[in-house]
C-alpha positions as CSV (number, residue, x, y, z in Angstrom):
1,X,0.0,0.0,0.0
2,X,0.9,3.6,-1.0
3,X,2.1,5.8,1.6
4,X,-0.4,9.3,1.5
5,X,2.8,11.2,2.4
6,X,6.5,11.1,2.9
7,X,8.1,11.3,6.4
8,X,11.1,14.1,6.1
9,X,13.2,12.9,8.5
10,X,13.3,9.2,7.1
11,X,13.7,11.1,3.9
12,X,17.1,12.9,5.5
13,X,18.0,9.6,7.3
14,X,17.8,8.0,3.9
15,X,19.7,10.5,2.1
16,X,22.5,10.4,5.2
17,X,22.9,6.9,5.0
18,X,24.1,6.7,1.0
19,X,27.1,9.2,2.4
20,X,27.9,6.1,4.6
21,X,31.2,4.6,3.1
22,X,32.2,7.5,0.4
23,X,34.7,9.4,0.2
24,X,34.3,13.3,0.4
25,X,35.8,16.3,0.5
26,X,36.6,18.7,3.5
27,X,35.0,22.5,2.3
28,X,35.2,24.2,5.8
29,X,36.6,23.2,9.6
30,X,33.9,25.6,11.3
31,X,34.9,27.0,14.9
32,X,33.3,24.2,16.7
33,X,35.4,21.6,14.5
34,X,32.4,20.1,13.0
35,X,33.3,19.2,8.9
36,X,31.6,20.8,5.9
37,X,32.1,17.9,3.5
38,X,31.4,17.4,-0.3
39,X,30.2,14.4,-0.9
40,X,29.4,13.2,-5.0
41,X,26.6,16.5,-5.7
42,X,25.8,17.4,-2.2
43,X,27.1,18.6,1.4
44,X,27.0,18.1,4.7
45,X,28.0,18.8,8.2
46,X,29.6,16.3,10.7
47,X,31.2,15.7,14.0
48,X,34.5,14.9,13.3
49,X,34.2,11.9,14.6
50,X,32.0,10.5,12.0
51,X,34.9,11.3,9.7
52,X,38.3,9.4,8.9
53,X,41.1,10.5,7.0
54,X,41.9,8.8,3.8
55,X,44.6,9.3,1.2
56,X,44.0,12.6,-1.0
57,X,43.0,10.4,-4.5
58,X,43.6,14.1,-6.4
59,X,45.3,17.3,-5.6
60,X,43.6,19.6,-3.0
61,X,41.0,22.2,-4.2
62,X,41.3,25.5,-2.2
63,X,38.4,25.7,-0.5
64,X,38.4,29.6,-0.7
65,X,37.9,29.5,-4.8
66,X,34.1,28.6,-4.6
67,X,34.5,25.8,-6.5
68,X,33.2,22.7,-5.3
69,X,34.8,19.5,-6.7
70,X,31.8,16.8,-8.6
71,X,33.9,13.5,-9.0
72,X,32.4,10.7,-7.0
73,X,35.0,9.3,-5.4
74,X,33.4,6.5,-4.4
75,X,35.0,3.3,-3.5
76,X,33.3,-0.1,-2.3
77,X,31.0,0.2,1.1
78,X,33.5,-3.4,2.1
79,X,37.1,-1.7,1.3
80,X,35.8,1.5,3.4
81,X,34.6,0.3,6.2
82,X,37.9,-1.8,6.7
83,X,39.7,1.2,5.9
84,X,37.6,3.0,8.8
85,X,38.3,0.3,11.2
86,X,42.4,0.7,10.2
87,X,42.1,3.9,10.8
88,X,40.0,3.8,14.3
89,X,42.3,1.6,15.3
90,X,45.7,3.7,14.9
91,X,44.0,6.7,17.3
92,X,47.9,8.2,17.0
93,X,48.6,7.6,13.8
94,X,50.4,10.8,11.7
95,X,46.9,11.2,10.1
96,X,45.5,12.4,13.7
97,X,47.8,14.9,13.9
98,X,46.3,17.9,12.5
99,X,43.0,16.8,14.2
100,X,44.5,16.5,17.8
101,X,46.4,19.7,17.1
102,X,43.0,21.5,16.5
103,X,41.4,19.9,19.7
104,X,44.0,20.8,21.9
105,X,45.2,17.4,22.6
106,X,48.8,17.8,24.0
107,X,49.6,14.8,25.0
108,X,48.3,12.9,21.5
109,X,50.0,15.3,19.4
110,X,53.5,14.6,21.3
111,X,52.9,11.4,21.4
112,X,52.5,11.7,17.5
113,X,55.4,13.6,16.6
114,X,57.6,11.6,18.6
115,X,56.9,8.6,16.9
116,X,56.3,10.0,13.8
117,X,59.3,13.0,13.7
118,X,58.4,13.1,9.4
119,X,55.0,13.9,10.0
120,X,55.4,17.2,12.2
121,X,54.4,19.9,9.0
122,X,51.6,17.4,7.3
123,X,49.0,19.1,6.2
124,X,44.9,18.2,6.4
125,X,42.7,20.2,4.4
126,X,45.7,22.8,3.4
127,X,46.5,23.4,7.1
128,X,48.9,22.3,9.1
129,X,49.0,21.2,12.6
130,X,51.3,24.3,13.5
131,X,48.8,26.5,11.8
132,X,45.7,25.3,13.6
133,X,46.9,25.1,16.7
134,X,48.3,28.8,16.1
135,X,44.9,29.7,15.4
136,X,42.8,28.0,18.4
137,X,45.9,29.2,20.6
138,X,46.6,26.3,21.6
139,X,50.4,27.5,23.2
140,X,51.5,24.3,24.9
141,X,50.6,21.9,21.3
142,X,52.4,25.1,19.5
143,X,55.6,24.4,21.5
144,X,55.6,20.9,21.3
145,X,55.9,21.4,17.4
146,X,58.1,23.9,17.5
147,X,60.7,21.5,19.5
148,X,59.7,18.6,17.4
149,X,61.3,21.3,14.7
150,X,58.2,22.0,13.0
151,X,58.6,24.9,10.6
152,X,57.3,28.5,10.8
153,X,57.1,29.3,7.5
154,X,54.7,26.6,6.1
155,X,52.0,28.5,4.2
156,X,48.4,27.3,3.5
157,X,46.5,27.8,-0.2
158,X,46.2,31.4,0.7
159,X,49.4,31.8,1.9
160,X,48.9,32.2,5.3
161,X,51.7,31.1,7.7
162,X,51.1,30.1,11.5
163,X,51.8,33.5,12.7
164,X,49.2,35.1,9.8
165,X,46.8,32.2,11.3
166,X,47.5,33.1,14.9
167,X,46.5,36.9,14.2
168,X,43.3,35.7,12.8
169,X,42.4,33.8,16.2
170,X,43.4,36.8,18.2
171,X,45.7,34.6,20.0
172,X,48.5,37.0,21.3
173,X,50.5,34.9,23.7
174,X,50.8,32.7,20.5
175,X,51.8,35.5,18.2
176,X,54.6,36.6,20.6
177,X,55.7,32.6,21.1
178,X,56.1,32.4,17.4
179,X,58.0,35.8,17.1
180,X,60.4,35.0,19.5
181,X,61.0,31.8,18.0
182,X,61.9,33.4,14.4
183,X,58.4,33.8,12.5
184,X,58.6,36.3,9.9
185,X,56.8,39.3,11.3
186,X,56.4,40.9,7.8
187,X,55.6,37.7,5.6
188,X,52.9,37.9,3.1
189,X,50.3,36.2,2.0
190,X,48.6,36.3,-1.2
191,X,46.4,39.2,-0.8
192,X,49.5,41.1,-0.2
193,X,48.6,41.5,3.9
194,X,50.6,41.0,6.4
195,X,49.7,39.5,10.3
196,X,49.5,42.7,10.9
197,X,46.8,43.9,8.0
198,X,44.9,40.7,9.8
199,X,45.3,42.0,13.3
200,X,43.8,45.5,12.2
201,X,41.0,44.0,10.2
202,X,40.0,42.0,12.5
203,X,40.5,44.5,15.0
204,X,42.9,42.4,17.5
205,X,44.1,45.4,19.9
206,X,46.6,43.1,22.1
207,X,48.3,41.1,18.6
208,X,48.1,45.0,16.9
209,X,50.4,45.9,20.2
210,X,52.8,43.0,20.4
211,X,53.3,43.5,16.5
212,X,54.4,47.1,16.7
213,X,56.1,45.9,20.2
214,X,58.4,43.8,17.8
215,X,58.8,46.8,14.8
216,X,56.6,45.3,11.9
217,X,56.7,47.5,8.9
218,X,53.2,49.2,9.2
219,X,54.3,50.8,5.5
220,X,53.1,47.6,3.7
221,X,50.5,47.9,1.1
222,X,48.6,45.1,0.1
223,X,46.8,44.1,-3.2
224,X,44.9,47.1,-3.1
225,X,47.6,49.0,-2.1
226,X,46.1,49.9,1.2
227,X,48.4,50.6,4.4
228,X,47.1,49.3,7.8
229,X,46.2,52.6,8.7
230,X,44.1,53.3,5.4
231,X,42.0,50.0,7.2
232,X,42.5,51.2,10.4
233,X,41.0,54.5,9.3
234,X,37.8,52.6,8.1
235,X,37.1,51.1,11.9
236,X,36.4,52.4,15.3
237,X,38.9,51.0,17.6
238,X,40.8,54.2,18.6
239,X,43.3,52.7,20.3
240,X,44.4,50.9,17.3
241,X,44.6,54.0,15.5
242,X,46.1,56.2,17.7
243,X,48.6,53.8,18.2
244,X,49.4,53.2,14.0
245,X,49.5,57.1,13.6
246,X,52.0,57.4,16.7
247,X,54.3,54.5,15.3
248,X,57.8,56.0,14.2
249,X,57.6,54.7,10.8
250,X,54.5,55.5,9.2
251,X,54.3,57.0,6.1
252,X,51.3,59.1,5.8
253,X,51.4,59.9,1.9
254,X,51.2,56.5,0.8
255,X,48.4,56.5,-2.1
256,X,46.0,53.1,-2.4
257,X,45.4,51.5,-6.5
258,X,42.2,54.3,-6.3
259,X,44.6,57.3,-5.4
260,X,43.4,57.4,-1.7
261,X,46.3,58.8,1.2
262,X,45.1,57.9,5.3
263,X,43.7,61.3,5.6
264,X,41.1,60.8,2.2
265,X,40.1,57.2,3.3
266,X,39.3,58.9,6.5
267,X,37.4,61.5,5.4
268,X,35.6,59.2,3.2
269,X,34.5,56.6,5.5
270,X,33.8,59.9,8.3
271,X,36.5,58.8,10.9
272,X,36.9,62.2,12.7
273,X,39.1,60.7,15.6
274,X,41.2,59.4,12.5
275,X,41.4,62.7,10.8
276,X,41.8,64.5,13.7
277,X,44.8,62.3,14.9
278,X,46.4,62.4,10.9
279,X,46.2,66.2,11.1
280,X,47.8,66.8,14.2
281,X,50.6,64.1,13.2
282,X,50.8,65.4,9.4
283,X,49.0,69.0,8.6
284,X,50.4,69.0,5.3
285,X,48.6,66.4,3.5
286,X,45.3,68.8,4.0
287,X,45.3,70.0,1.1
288,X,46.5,66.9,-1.3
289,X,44.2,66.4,-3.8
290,X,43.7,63.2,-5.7
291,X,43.8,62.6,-9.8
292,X,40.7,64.1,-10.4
293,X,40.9,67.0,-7.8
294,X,38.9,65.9,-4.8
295,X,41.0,66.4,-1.4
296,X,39.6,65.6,2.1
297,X,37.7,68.0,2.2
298,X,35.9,67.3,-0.9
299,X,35.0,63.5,0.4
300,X,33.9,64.7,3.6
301,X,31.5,66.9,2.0
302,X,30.4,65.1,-0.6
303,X,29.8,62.0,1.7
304,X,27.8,64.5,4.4
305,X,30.5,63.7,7.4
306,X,30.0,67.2,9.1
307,X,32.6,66.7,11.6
308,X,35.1,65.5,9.4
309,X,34.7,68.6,7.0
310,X,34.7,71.1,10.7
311,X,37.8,69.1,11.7
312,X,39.7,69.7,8.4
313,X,38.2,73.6,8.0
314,X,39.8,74.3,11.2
315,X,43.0,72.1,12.3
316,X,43.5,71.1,8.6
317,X,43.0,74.7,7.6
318,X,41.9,73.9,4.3
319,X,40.8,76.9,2.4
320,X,37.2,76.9,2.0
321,X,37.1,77.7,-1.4
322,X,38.8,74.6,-2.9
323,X,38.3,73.5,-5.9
324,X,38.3,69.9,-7.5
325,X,38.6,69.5,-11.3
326,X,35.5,70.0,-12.5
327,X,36.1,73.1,-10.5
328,X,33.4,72.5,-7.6
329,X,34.0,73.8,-4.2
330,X,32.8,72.4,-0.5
331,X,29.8,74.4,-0.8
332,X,28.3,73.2,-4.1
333,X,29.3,69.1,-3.5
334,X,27.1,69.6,-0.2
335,X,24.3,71.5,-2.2
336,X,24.3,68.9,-5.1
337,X,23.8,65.6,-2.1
338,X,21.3,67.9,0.0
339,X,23.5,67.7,2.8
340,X,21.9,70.8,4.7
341,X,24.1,70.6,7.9
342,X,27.2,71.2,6.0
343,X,25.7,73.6,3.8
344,X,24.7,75.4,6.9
345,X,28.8,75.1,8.3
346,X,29.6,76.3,5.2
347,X,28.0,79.4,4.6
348,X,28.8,80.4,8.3
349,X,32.3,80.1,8.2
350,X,32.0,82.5,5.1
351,X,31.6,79.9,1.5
352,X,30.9,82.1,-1.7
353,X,27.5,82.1,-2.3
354,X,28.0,83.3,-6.1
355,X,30.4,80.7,-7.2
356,X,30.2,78.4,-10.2
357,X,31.1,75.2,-11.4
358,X,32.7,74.7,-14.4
359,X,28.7,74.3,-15.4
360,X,28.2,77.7,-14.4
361,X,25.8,76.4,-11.6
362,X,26.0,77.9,-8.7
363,X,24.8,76.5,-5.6
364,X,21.3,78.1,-5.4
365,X,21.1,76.2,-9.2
366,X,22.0,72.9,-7.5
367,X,19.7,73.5,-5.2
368,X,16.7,74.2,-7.6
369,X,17.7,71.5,-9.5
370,X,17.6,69.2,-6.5
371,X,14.6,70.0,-5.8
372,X,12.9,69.3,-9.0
373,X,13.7,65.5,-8.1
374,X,12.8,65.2,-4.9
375,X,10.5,66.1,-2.3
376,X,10.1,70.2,-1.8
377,X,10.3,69.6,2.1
378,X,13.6,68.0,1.8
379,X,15.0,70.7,0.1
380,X,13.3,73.6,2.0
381,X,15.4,74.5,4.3
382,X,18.6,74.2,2.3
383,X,16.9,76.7,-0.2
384,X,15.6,79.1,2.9
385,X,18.9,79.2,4.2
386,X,20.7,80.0,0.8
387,X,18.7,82.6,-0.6
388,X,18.3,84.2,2.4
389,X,22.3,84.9,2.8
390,X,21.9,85.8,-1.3
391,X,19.3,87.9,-0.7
């Protein structure tokens, strides 16, 4: 007899149970350890202790590429399950390592390495055991490597080494273990960032400290040609900041690929601690303008960040009437976005009223012709305030 319906979970339980014997690939190691795992056209998520390690049948995919690999690797439910019960059975065998390293099991993974001195940089699902352990900061596993003379400068597929990987944990004590045991503090990987780029984007404070501690070069630019303080400059943690701007070395001119210095990627994103910071530190990059004329200023405007374009009036002491190159000043990029507040700084720290673009618009134009798009109370008091002071 038919069934009327289908029960889902002996539907799922079904589906589960083909997985039972295959071989699959690792996509992810999530925080808790559990296993993202390809498997033929679909994945899943299990305990690591469903899982065994088997030999890699074809090179690794980088699981950071997207791709997902769609070869069934299948082998016979008989040969796998044998293979399972080999592998159960050897609980220290060198394929635990990278596993025990993760888990924090000391005593496993020097068990391991002693026995198995060749195995001490293998590698499961492109990371190492030094590199997880780095990044779970796991300090008494990371020194039992590093006696069993496992090597610092092992990279992953995006090559990250164990000290990039210990940033990304916000594992200090770890970080400073592996600096004083030789890391290299300015390696790369292949965005171009150094542990230090991580530490600031991820916004570390205590691995941002030690790495400055230790005199990393905070000049580096990365693929997009951005410094650690052009990210710093994009977040809130002051004390990162403060503490990038303060550091001997730091070059405040350095341009990004889009022609941003610190103090326009400051202004942009409307960091006024940042710009206030940059232009006490360095004054004279006020006025730098980028290839198509916009300086500070302009951004700040343009953008509506009110204190950033007060901070840079005053302490910057940017002239008001600066011009980009399609020869637009402070006072018409605020009229043409409807930003009333800074059209309101603007005009009463003196802005020419009367001035033009290279349109010959002035700003009450802008205005009008903002207002013809959008709502008339949006606009109102931008147009009462301007053509009063005209009138």
């Amino acid at each position: 007899m038919e069934l009327p319906f289908r029960n889902p979970v002996l539907t799922l339980v079904s589906h589960l149970l083909q997985t039972l014997g295959r071989v699959g690939r690792v996509l992810n190691v999530y925080d808790d350890d559990d296993l993202r795992v390809a498997v033929a056209n679909q994945t899943w998520t299990f305990n690591p202790a469903c899982c065994s390690i088997v030999p890699s049948i074809e090179p690794e995919i980088s699981n950071t590429n997207g791709g997902h690999d769609q070869r069934d690797h299948s082998t016979t439910l008989s040969d796998l399950l044998e293979q399972l019960m080999d592998i159960q059975a050897d609980t220290t065998g060198p394929e635990r390592l990278v596993r025990e390293a993760a888990q924090g099991h000391a005593e496993n993974v020097k068990d391991i390495v002693t026995k198995h001195a060749d195995k001490v940089d293998q590698k499961s699902s492109g990371k190492s055991d030094l590199q997880v352990a780095s990044h779970q900061g796991h300090k008494e596993i990371v020194q039992i490597l590093l006696t069993h003379n496992a090597k610092l400068t092992v990279q992953d597929e995006n090559v990250d080494t164990a000290l990039h990987c210990s940033s990304f944990g916000n594992q200090p004590e770890v970080l400073e273990l592996l600096l004083k045991k030789g890391a290299q503090i300015n390696a790369l990987n292949n965005g171009g960032c150094s542990t230090l780029h991580v530490a600031v984007n991820k916004q570390h404070e205590e691995c941002v400290r030690i790495l400055l501690k230790n005199k990393c070069n905070v000049n580096i630019q990365d693929s997009y040609g951005d410094t650690v303080l052009h990210d710093a400059s994009g977040k809130e943690k002051q004390d990162i900041i403060e503490g990038l701007i303060n550091f001997p070395s730091t070059d405040f001119t350095l341009k990004n690929k889009r022609g941003f210095n610190v103090l326009h990627h400051a202004a942009l994103k409307g960091n006024n601690f940042a710009t206030e910071k940059i232009l006490q530190k360095c004054r004279q990059i006020a006025d730098i303008k980028k290839d198509d004329g916009f300086s500070a200023i302009h951004l700040a405007a343009l953008n509506g960040h009110r204190d950033v374009t007060h901070s840079l009036l005053t302490l910057g002491q940017v002239n008001i009437e600066i011009r980009n190159n399609r020869q637009q000043t402070l006072l018409l990029l605020a009229v043409s976005q409807g930003h009333t507040s800074i059209v309101e700084l603007l005009v009463s720290s003196g802005a020419d009223l009367k001035v033009e673009d290279k349109d010959g618009d002035t700003a009450l134009h802008l205005a009008l012709m903002r207002q013809s798009v959008t709502s008339e109370q949006e606009n109102t008091p931008m147009l009462d305030s301007l053509s009063a002071c005209i009138l």
